[in-house]
MIZAPA-655696 format. One record per residue (C-alpha): x, y, z; residue in three letters. Coordinates in Angstrom, 3 decimals. Example, Ala and Ser with C-alpha at 12.3 -4.5 7.8 and 13.67 -1.06 7.14 Angstrom:
2
+----------+----------+----------+------+
:     east :    north :       up : code :
+----------+----------+----------+------+
:   12.300 :   -4.500 :    7.800 :  ALA :
:   13.670 :   -1.060 :    7.140 :  SER :
+----------+----------+----------+------+
REM end
This chain:
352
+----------+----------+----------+------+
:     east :    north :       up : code :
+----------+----------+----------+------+
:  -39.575 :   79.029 :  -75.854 :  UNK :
:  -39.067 :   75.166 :  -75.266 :  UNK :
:  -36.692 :   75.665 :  -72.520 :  UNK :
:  -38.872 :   78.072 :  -71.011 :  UNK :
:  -41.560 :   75.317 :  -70.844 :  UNK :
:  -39.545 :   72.683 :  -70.182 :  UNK :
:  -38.548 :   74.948 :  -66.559 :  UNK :
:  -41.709 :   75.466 :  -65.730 :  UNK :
:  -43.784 :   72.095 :  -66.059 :  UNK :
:  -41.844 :   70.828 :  -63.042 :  UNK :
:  -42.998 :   73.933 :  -60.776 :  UNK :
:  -46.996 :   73.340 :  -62.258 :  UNK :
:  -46.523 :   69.510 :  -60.933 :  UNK :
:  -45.079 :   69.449 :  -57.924 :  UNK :
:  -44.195 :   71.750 :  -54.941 :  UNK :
:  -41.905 :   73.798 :  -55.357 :  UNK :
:  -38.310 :   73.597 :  -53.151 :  UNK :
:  -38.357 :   75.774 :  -50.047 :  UNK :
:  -35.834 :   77.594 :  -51.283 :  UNK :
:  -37.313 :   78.518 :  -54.986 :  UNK :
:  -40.267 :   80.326 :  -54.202 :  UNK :
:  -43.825 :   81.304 :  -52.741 :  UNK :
:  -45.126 :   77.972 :  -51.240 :  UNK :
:  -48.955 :   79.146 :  -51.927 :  UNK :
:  -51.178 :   77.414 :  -53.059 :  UNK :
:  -49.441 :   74.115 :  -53.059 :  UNK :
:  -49.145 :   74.215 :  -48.760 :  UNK :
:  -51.564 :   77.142 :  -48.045 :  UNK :
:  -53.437 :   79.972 :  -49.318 :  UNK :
:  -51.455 :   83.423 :  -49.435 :  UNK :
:  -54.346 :   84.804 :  -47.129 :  UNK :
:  -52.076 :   82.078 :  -44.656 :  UNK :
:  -48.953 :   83.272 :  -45.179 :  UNK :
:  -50.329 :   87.168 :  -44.824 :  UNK :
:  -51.904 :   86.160 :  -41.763 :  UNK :
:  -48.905 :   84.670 :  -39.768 :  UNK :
:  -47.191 :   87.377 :  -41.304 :  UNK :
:  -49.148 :   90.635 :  -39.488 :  UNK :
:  -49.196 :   87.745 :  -36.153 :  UNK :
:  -45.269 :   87.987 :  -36.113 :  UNK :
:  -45.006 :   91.557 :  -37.542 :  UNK :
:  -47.027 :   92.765 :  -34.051 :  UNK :
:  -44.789 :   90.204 :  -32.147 :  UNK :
:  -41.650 :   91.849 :  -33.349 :  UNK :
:  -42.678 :   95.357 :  -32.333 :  UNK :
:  -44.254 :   94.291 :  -28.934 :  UNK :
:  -41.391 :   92.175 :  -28.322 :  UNK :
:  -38.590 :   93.884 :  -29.200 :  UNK :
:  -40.371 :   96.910 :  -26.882 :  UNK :
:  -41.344 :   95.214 :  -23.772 :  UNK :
:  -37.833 :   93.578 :  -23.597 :  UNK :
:  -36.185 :   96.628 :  -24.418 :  UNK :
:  -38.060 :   98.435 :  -21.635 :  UNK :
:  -36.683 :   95.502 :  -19.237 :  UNK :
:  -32.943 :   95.792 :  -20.352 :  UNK :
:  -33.095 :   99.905 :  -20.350 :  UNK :
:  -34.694 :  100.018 :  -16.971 :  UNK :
:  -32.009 :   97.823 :  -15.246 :  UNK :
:  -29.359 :   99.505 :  -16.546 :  UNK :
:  -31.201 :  103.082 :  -15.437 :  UNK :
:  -31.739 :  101.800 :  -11.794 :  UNK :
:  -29.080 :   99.859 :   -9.595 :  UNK :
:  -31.567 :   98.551 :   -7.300 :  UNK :
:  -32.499 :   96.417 :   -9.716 :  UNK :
:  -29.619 :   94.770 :   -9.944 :  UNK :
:  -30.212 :   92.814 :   -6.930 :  UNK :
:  -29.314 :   88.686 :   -7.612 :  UNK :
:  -32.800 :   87.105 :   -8.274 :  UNK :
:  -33.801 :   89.755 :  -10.997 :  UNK :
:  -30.497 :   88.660 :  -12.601 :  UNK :
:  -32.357 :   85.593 :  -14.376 :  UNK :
:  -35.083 :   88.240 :  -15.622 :  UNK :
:  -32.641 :   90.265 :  -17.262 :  UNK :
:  -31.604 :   87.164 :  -18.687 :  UNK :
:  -35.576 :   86.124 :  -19.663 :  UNK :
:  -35.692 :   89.387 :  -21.630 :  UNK :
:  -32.403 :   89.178 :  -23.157 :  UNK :
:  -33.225 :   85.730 :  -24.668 :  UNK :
:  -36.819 :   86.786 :  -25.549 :  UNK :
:  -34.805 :   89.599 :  -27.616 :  UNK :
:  -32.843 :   87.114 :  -29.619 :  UNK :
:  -35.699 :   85.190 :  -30.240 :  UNK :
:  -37.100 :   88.134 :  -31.438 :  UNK :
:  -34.159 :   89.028 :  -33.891 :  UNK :
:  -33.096 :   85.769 :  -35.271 :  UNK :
:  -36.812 :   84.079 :  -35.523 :  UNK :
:  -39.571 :   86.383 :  -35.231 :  UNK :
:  -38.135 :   88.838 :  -37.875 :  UNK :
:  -36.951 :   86.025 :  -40.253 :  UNK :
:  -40.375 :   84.793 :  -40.056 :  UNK :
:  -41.687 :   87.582 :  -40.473 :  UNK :
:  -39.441 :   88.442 :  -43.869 :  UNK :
:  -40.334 :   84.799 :  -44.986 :  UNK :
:  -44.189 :   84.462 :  -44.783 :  UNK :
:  -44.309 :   87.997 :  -47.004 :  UNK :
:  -42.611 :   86.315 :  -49.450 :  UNK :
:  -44.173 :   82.995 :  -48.710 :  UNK :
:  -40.859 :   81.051 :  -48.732 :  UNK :
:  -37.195 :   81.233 :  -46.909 :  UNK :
:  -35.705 :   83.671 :  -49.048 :  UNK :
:  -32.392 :   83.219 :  -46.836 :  UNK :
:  -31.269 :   80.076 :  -48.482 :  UNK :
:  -30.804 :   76.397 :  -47.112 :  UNK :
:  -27.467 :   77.745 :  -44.580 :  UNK :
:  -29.264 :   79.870 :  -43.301 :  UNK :
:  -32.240 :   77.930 :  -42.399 :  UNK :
:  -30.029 :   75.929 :  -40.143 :  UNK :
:  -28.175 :   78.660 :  -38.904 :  UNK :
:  -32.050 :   80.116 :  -37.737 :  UNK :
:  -33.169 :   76.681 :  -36.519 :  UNK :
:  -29.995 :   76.494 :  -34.238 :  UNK :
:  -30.031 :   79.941 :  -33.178 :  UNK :
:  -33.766 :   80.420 :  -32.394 :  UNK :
:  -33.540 :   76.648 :  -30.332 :  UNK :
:  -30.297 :   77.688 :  -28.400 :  UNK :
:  -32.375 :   81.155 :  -27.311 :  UNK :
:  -35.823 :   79.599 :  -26.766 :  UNK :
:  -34.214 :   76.930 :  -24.517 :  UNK :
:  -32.469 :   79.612 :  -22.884 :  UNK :
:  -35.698 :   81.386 :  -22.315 :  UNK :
:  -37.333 :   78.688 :  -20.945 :  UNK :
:  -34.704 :   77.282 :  -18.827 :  UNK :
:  -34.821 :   80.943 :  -17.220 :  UNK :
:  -38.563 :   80.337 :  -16.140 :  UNK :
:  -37.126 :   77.233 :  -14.381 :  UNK :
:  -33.992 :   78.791 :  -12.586 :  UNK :
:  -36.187 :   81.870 :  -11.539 :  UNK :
:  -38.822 :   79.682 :   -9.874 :  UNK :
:  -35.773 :   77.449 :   -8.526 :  UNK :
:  -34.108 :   80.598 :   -6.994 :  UNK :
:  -37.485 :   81.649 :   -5.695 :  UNK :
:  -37.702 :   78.353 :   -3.608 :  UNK :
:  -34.095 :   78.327 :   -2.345 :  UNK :
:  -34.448 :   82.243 :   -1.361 :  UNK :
:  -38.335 :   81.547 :    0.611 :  UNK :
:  -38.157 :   77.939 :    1.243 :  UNK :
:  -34.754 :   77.722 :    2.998 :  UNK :
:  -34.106 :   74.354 :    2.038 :  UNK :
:  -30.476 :   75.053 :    2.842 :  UNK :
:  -30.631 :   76.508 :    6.170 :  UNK :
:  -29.180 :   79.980 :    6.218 :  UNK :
:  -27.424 :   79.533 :    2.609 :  UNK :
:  -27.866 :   83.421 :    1.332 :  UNK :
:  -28.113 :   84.285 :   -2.061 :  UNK :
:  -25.324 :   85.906 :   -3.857 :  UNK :
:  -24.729 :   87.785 :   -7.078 :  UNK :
:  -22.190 :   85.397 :   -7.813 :  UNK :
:  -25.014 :   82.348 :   -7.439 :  UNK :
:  -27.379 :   84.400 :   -9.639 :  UNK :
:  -24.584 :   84.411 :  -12.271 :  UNK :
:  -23.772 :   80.939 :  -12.062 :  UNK :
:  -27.582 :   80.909 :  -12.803 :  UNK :
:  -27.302 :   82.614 :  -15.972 :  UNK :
:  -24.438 :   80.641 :  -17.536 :  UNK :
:  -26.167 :   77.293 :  -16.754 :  UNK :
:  -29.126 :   78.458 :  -18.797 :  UNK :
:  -27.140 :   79.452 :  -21.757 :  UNK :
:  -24.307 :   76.164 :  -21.114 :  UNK :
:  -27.026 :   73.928 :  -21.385 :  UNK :
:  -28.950 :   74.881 :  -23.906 :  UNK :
:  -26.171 :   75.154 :  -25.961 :  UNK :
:  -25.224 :   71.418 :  -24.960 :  UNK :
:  -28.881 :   70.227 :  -26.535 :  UNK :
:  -29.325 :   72.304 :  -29.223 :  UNK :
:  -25.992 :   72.391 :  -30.727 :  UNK :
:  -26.101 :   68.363 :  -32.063 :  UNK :
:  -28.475 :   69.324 :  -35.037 :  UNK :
:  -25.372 :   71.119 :  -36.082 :  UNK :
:  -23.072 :   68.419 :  -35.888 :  UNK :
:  -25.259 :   65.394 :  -37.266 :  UNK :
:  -27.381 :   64.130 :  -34.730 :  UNK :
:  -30.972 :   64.964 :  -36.367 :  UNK :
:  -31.008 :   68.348 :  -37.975 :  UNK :
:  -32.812 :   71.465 :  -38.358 :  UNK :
:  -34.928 :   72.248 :  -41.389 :  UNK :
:  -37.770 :   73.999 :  -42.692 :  UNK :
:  -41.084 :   73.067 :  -40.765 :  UNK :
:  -44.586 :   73.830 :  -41.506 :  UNK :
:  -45.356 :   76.387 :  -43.960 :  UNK :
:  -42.126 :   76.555 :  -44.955 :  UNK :
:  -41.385 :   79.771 :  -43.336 :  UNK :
:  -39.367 :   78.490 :  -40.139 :  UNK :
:  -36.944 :   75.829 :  -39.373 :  UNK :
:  -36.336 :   73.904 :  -36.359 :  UNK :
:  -35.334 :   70.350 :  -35.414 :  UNK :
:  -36.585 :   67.972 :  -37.712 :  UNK :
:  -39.576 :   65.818 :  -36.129 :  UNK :
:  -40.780 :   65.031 :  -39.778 :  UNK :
:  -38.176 :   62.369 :  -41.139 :  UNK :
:  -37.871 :   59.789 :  -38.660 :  UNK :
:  -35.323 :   56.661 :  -38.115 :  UNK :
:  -33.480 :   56.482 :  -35.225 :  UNK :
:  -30.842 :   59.406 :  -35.595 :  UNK :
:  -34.188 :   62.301 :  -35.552 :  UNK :
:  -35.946 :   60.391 :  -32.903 :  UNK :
:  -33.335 :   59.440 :  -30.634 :  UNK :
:  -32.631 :   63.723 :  -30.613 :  UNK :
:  -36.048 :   64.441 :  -29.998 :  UNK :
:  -36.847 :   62.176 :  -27.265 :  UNK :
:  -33.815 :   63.738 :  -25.665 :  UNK :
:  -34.547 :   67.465 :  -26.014 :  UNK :
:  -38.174 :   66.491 :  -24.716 :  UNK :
:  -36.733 :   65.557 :  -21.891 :  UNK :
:  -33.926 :   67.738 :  -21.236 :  UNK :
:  -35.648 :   70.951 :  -22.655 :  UNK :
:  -39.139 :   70.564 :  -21.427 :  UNK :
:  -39.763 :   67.638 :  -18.547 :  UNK :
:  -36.800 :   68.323 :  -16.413 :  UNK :
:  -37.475 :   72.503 :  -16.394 :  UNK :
:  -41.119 :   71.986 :  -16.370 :  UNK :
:  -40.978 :   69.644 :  -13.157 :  UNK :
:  -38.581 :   71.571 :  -11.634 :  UNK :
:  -41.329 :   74.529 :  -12.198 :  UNK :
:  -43.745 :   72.276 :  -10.447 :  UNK :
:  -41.417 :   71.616 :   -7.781 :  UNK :
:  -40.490 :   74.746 :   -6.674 :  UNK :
:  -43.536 :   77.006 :   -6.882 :  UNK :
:  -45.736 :   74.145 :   -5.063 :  UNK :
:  -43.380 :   74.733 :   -2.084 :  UNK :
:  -43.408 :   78.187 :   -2.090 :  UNK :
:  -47.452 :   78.063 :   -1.995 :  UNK :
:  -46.733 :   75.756 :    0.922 :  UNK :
:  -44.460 :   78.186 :    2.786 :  UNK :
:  -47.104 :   80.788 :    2.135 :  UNK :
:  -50.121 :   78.701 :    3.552 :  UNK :
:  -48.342 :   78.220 :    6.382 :  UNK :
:  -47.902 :   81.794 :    7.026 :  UNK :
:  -51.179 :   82.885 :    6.530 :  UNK :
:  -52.412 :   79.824 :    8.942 :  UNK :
:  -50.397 :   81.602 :   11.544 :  UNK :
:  -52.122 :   84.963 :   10.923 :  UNK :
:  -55.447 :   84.107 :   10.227 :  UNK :
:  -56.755 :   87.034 :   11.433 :  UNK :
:  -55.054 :   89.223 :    8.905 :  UNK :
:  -56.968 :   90.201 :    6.171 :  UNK :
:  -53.849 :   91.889 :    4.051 :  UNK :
:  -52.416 :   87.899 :    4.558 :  UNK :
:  -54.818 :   85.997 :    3.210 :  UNK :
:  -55.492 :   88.466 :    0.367 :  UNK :
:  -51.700 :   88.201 :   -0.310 :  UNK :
:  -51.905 :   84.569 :   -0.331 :  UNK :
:  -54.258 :   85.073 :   -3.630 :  UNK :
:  -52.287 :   87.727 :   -5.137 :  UNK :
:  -49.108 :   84.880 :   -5.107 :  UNK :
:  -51.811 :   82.014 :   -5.738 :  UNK :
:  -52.830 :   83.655 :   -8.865 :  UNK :
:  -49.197 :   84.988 :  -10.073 :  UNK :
:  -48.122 :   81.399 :   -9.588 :  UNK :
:  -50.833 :   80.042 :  -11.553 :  UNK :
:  -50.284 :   82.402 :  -14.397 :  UNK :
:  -46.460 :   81.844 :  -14.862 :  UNK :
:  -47.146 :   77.728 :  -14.663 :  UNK :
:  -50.233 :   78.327 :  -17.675 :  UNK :
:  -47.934 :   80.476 :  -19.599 :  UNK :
:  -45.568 :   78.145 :  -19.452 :  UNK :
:  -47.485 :   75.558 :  -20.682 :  UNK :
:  -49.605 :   77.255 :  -23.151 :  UNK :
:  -46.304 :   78.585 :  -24.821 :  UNK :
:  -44.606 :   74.823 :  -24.204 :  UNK :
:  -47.245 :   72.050 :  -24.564 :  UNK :
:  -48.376 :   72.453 :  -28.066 :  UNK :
:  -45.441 :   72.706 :  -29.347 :  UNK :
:  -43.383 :   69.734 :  -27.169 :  UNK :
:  -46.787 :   67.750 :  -28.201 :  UNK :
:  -46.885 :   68.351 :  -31.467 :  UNK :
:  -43.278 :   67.042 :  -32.419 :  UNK :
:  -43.260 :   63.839 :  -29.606 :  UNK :
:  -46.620 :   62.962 :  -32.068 :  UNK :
:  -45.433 :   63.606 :  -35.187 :  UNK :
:  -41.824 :   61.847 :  -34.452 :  UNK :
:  -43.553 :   58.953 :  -32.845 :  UNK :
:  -46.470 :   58.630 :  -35.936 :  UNK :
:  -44.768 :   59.077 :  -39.226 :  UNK :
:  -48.400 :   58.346 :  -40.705 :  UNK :
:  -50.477 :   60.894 :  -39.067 :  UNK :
:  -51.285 :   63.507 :  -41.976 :  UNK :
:  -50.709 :   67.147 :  -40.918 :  UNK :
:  -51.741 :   69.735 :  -42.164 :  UNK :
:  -48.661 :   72.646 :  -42.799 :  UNK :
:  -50.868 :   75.431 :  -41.269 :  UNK :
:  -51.606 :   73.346 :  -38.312 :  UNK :
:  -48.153 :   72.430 :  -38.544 :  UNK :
:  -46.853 :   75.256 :  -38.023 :  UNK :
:  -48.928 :   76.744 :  -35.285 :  UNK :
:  -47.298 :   75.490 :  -32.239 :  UNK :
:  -43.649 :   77.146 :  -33.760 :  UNK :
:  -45.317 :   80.361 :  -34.417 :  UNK :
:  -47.638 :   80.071 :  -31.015 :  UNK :
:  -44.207 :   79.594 :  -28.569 :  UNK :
:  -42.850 :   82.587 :  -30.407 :  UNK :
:  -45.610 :   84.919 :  -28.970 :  UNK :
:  -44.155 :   83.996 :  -25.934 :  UNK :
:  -41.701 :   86.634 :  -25.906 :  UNK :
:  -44.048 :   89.508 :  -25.345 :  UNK :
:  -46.280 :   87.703 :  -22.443 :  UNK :
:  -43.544 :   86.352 :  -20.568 :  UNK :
:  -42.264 :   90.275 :  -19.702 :  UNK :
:  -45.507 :   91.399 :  -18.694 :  UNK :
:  -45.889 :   88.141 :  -16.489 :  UNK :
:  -42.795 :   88.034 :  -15.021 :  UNK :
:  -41.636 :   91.187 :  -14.894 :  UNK :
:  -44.203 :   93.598 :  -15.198 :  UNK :
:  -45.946 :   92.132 :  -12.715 :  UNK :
:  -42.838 :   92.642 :  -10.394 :  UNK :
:  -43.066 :   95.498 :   -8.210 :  UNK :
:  -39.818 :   97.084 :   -7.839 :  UNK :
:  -39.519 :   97.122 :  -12.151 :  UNK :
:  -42.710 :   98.173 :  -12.135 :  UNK :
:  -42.074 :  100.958 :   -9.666 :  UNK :
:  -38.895 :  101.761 :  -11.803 :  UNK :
:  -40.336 :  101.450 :  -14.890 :  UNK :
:  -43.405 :  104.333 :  -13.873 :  UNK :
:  -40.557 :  106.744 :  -12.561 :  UNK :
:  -38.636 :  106.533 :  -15.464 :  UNK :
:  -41.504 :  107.369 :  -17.806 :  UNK :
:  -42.660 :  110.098 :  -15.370 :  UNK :
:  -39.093 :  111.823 :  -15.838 :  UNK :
:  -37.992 :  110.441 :  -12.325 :  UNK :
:  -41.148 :  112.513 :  -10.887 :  UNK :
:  -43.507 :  109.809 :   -7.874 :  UNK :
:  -46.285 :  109.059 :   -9.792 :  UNK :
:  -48.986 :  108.172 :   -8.398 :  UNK :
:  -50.123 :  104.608 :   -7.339 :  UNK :
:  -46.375 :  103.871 :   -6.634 :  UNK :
:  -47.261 :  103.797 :   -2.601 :  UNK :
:  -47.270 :   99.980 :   -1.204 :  UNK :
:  -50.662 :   98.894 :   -2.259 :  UNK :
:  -51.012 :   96.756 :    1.709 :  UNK :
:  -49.117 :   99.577 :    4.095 :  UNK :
:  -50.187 :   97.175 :    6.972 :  UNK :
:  -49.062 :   93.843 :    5.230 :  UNK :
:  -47.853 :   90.948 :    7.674 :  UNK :
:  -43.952 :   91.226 :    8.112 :  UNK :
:  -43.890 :   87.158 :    6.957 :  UNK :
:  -45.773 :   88.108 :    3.844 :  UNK :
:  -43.629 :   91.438 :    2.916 :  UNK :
:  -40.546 :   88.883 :    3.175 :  UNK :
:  -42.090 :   86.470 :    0.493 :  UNK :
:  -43.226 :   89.315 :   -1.512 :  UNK :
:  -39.460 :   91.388 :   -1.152 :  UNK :
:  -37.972 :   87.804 :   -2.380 :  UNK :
:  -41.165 :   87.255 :   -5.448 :  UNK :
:  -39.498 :   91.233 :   -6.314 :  UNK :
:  -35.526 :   90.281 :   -5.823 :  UNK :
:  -34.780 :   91.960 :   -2.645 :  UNK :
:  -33.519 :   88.160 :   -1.778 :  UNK :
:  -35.548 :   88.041 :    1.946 :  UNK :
:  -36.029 :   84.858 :    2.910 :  UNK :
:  -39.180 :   83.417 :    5.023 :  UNK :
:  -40.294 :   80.598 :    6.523 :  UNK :
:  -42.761 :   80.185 :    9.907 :  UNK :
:  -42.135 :   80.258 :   12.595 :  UNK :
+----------+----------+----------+------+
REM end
C-alpha cells in the first residue's frame, strides 16, 4: 500500500513523461485531445482517398504520364506518407492522449513526417519551376523531357533528406511538441546546436522554395498578360487570364496558409525562449500543415484538366460523361498552349 502511494504522488505533482500516460489535464482538457483527434481522423480518410485517387488514375491512363504531371504524382505520393507515418500516429496518440509508441519512435516519426513534408513542399516549388521553364522559355527552345521531370523528383526527395536527416545524427533533434501527441524538430530547447538547425531549415525548407514559388508563377502571369494584350478582343482570353489569375493565387495562399504558421511559430519560439505558449496553441500550426495533404490534391490536381477528365471516365466505367467537352471550344491558340502546359501536355508559349 506504501509503495503504491509512494508511485503515485509523483504523477499528482507534476506532469507526467510523454511517454507514461494521458497528458490531460496537466497540458489540456481531454475534450482537446478528442478534438484534434476526429480533425486528423477525417484527414486520414480524405487524405489517404484523394491521393489514392491521384496514384490509381495515373497508373489507369498513360496520358498522364506526360513529364510535368510527374512532380504531381510525386505531391500525392508524399502527401500519402505524410498521411501514414504522421496523420495516423497522431491520430492513435491524441485518443490515448499521449505517444503510446515510445521515445524511438517519436524520433523515428519526427524524421519521417519532416523528410515527407519537405518533400511535399519542395514539389509545390519544382512544379511551379517546371511551369515557368515549359511557358516562359527562359532557355530558348530547351524542351522538357521525362528524364528532366525525373531529375525533378529525386531533387525533392535528395534534398529533403539532406535537411532533415541532421536531427538524426545530433544536430538539434526531434521530440515531442505541443500536446504531446507529435514530434518534430525541437524549437523549444534552445542554445546554439537547436537554433543554428532551425535557422537553416527556415531557410532551406521554406524561403528558398517559397521564393522560388514567387518567382516563377509571377512570370508566368507575365507571359499570360502579354498574350491577352495581343488579343484584346477575345473574350475566351481575358476570361482565361482569370481562370490562371485565380489558380495561381490559390496554390501561392495554400502554400502559405499550410507553411506560415507553422515556419512562424518555431523562428518565434527558437528566437524567444521566454514567450509562454500555450500546448494547444502549440500545437496548431503541426496539426494545421498536416491538413495540407487533402487540399493540396484538389488544388493542384483536381483542378487539372486532363486528371480531371481521367478521373470522371474512370468513375463513369470509361463511358464520356458529360461536362468533359473543352469548357472554351473557341479559346485563343496562345492561351490553349499555356493551359496544355498548366495540364502537362509540356506546350510552351510565349508572344509573339
Amino acid at each position: 500500500m506504501n509503495v503504491s502511494n509512494t508511485s503515485q504522488a509523483p504523477v499528482q505533482h507534476r506532469t507526467p513523461s510523454t511517454f507514461e500516460g494521458p497528458q490531460w489535464p496537466h497540458l489540456a482538457p481531454r475534450s482537446i485531445y478528442t478534438s484534434v483527434a476526429v480533425l486528423m481522423g477525417i484527414v486520414v480518410f480524405s487524405a489517404s482517398f484523394v491521393n489514392g485517387l491521384v496514384i490509381v488514375v495515373s497508373i489507369r491512363y498513360k496520358k498522364l504520364r506526360s513529364p510535368l504531371n510527374y512532380i504531381l504524382v510525386n505531391l500525392a505520393v508524399a502527401d500519402l506518407l505524410v498521411t501514414f507515418f504522421g496523420s495516423t500516429i497522431s491520430f492513435s496518440n491524441n485518443i490515448n492522449g499521449f505517444f503510446v509508441l515510445g521515445k524511438r519512435v517519436c524520433g523515428l516519426e519526427g524524421f519521417l513526417v519532416s523528410l515527407t513534408g519537405t518533400v511535399g513542399l519542395w514539389s509545390l516549388a519544382i512544379l511551379a519551376f517546371e511551369r515557368y521553364i515549359v511557358i516562359c522559355k527562359p532557355m530558348g527552345d530547351f524542351r522538357f523531357r521525362h528524364k528532366h521531370a525525373v531529375m525533378g523528383c529525386v531533387f525533392t526527395w535528395i534534398w529533403s533528406l539532406l535537411w532533415t536527416a541532421p536531427p538524426m545524427l545530433g544536430w538539434s533533434s526531434y521530440v515531442p511538441e505541443g500536446l504531446r501527441t507529435s514530434c518534430g524538430p525541437n524549437w523549444y530547447t534552445g542554445g546554439s546546436n537547436n537554433n543554428s538547425y532551425i535557422m537553416t531549415l527556415f531557410v532551406t525548407c521554406f524561403i528558398i522554395p517559397l521564393s522560388l514559388i514567387l518567382f516563377s508563377y509571377t512570370n508566368l502571369l507575365v507571359t499570360l498578360r502579354a498574350v491577352a494584350a495581343q488579343q484584346k478582343e477575345s473574350e475566351t482570353t481575358r476570361r482565361a487570364e482569370r481562370e490562371v489569375t485565380r489558380m495561381v493565387i490559390a496554390m501561392v495562399m495554400a502554400f502559405l496558409i499550410c507553411w506560415l504558421p507553422y515556419a512562424t511559430f518555431a523562428m518565434v519560439v527558437a528566437t524567444n525562449k521566454d514567450i509562454p505558449i500555450q500546448p494547444t496553441l502549440a500545437s496548431l500550426p503541426s496539426y494545421f500543415s498536416k491538413t495540407a495533404t487533402v487540399y493540396n490534391p484538389v488544388i493542384y490536381i483536381f483542378m487539372n484538366k486532363q486528371f480531371r477528365d481521367c478521373l470522371l471516365k474512370m468513375m463513369c466505367c470509361n463511358r464520356n460523361p458529360s461536362g468533359m467537352q473543352e469548357t472554351s471550344p473557341a479559346m485563343a491558340g496562345a492561351y490553349k498552349g499555356i493551359m496544355s502546359a498548366l495540364d502537362g501536355s509540356g506546350n510552351k508559349v510565349t508572344p509573339s
